[in-house]
N, C-alpha and C positions, 0 to 999 in steps of 0.2 A: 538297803545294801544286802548282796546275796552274797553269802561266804559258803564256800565249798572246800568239804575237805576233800584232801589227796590219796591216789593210790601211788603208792611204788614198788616196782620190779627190783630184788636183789637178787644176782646172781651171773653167769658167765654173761661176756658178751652175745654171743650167738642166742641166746634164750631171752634176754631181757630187753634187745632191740627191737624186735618184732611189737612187744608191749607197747615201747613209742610212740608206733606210729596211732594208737587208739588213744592215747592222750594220755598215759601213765606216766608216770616221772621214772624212768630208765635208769637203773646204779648199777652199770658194771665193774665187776669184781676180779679179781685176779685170782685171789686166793681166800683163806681163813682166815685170818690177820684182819683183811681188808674189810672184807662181811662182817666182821663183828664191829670193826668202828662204822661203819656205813650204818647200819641196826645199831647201835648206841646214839651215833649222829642223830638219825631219822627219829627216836622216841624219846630222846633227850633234849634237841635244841628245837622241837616245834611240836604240839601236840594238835598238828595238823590235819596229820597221816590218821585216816580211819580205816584203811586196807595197807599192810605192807606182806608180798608176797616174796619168799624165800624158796629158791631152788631145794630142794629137799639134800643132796648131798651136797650143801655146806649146813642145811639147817641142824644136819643129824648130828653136828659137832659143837653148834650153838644151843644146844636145850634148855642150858642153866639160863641164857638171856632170853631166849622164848618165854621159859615158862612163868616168868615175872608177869607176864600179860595174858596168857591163859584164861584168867578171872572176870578182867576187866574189860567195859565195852570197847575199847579203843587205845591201841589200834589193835585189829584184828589180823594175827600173825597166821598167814594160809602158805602151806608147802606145797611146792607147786614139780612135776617132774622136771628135769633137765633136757638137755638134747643126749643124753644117755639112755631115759625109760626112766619110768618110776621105781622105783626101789619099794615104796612099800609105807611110807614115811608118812606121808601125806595123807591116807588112807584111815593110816591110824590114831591117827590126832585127829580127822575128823570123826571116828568111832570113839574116840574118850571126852570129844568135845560132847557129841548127843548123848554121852552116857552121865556125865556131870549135867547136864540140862534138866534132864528128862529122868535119871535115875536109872535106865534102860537104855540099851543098843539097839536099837530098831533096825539098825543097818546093817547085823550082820544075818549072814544066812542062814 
């Protein structure tokens, strides 16, 4: 028996749709409220998910719940830009994620 864990998409409709169609589990969101239970749902009731990817503005108001998983392999929490532009968010948690690994930034310029 093959068991495959899951990626999921949180975040607006228009951004998380497109995910779908490549075989990601799609959660569209309305608001803050909702992305936080969606992200408590997802790492609470299945320890499934090894990718769950969050729109960077609803993530920049979820930190305190991101950062519980930071540490651990799974699931790995990646900010992703919106249909806005990236903001900046994203970028930098993957700059603090290579600096807690490695001790060093290698990624900045």
């Amino acid at each position: 028996m093959i068991f495959m864990l899951k990626i999921a998409v949180i975040g607006g409709r228009e951004t998380v749709m497109g995910f779908k169609a490549l075989g990601l589990e799609a959660c569209p969101v309305e608001n803050l409220t909702e992305a936080k239970e969606t992200l408590r749902k997802l790492t609470r009731d299945s320890d499934d998910y090894a990718i769950i990817y969050i729109e960077e503005n609803l993530a920049e108001n979820l930190t305190d719940e991101i950062d519980r998983y930071k540490d651990l392999p799974k699931p790995a929490i990646i900010l992703i830009p919106g249909r806005e532009g990236s903001n900046g968010l994203g970028i930098n948690a993957l700059n603090a994620a290579v600096e807690r690994a490695i001790g060093t930034n290698i990624l900045e310029n």
